[in-house]
C-alpha positions in Angstrom: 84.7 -20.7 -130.0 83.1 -17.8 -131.1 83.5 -14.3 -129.2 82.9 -11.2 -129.1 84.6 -7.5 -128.8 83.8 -3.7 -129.1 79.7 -5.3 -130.1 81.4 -7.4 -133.5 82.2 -11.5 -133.4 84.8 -13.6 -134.4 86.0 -17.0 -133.5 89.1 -18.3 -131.5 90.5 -21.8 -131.4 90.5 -23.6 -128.0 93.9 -21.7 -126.7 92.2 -18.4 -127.5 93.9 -17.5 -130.8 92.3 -15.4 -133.2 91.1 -17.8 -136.1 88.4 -15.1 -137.3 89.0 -11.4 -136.1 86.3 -9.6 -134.3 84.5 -7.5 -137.3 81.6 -9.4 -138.1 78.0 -8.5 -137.5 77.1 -12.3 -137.4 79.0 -15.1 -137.6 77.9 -19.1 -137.6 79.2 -22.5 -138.6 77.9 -24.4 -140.9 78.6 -28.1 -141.9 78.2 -28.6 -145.1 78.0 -32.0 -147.5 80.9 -31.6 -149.6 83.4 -29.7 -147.9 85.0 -29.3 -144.2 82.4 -26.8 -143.1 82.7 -23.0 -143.1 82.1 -19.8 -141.0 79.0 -17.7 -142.4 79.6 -14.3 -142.1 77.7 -10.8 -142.3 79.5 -7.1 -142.0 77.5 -4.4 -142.8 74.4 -6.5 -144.8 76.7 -7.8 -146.6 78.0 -11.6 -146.2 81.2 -14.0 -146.9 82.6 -17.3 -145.8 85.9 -18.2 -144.3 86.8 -21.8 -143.9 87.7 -24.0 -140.6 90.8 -22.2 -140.7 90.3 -19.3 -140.8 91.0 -18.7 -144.6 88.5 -16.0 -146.2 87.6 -18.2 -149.1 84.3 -15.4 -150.1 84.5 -11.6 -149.2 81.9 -10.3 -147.8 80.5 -8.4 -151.0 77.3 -10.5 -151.6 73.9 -9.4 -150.5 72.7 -13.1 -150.3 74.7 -16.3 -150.1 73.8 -19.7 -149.4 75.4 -22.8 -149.7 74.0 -25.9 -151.8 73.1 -29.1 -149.9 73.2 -31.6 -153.2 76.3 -29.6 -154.9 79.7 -30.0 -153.3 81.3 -27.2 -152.5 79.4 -24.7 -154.3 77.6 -21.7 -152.9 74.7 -19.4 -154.9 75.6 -15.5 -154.1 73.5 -12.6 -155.3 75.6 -9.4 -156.1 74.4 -6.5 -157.9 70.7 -7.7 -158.3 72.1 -11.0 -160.2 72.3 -14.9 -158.7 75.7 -16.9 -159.7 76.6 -20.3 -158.4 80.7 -20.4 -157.1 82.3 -23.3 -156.4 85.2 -23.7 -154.0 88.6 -25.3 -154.3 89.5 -26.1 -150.7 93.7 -26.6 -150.7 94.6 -27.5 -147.4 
């Protein structure tokens, strides 16, 4: 679930161990076509994505990032003024 401490948000797994710390601004979950879902997250305007298990899989160095619907596992960042598409490997 996701918590909060000292103002910042992470999430916790049901027994209440840290999956995600508490550094984030924001933090949501989104399920995505494609791929198991991931943790949205934003620290300091800037934003990154961690997977169900807690597994930073984006840093948060982007000033936008969304993830595409019709591509699987793919997300369109903006760093440094410029849009690139990533794709993600999941290895579980």
């Amino acid at each position: 679930s996701i918590k909060t401490k000292d103002n910042k948000m992470g999430f916790s797994d049901l027994s209440g161990n840290d999956i995600i710390p508490c550094i984030y601004d924001i933090i949501c979950f989104h399920e995505a076509k494609g791929c198991i879902g991931y943790f949205g997250v934003e620290k300091d305007g800037k934003y990154g994505a961690y997977d169900i298990y807690g597994k930073e899989i984006l840093p948060c160095i982007f000033e936008e990032l969304f993830y595409y619907d019709d591509i699987d596992n793919t997300f369109k960042s903006k760093a440094n003024d410029k849009y690139i598409s990533l794709n993600i490997i999941y290895k579980i």
